[in-house]
C-alpha positions in Angstrom: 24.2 5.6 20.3 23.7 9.1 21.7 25.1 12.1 20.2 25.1 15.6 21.8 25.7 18.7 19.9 24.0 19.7 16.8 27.5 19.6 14.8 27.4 15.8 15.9 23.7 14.9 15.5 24.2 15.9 12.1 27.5 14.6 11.2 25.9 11.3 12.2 22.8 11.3 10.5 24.5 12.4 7.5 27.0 9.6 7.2 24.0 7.4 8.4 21.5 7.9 5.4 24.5 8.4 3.2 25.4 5.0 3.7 23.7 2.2 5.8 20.1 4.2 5.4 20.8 5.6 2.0 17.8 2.7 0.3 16.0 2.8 3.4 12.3 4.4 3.5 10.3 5.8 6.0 6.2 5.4 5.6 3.2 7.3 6.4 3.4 7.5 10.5 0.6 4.9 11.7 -0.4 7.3 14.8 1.0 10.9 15.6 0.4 12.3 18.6 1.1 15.8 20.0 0.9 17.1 23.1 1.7 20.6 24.6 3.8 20.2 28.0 4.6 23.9 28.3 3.6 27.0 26.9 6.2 26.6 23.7 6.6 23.1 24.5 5.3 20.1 22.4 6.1 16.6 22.8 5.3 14.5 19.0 5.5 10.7 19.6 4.8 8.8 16.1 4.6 5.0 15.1 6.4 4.9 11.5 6.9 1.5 9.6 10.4 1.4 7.9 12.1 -1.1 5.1 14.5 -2.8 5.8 18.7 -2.4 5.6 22.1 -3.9 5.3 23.7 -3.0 8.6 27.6 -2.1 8.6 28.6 -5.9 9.0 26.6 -6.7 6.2 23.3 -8.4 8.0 20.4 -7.4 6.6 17.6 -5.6 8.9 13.9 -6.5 8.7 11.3 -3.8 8.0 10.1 -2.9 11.3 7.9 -0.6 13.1 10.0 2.8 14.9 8.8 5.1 17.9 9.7 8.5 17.1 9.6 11.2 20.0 10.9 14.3 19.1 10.4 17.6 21.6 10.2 20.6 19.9 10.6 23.8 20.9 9.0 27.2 20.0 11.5 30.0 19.2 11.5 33.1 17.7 8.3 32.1 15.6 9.7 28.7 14.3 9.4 25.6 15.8 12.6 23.6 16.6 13.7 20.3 17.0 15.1 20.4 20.8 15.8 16.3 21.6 14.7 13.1 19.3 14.9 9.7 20.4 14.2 6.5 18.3 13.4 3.1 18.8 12.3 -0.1 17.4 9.2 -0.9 18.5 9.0 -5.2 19.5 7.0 -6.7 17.7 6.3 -9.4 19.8 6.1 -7.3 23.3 3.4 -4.8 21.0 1.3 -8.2 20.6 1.1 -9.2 24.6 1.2 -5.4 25.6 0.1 -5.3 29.3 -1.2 -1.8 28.8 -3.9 -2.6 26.0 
């Protein structure tokens, strides 16, 4: 799923954790990382283990591990959310991961 526009980012999240998400919890990130790219500019990128949840068609979801990278913005002395992606990290692929 991608959604553009705040109005639909937050319709969708709202209907989200208001019903397939709405027992679900998020834990303590396992790593955070931030980086500047820009002068008012910082790329976050965390590792956050989730429970588990009973998808629309009723199957239920395995607590997994999430990568969260959300680019935020800094404007008029706040800093915003600008883009967010999510993903479910693969177990399996983490545990024969080339890069390590």
């Amino acid at each position: 799923m991608c959604w553009r526009g705040k109005p639909r980012v937050f319709l969708a999240h709202d209907r989200m954790h208001r019903t397939t998400f709405k027992d679900r919890q998020w834990h303590d990130a396992e790593t955070t990382e931030l980086r500047q790219v820009a002068p008012g500019v910082v790329i976050v990128t965390e590792a956050v283990p989730m429970d588990g949840f009973q998808s629309p068609d009723g199957t239920q979801a395995l607590p997994n591990r999430n990568m969260l990278t959300l680019v935020f913005v800094h404007r008029d002395g706040r800093w915003l959310v600008a883009k967010g992606h999510n993903t479910v990290i693969d177990s399996q692929a983490a545990a024969h991961d080339p890069g390590k």
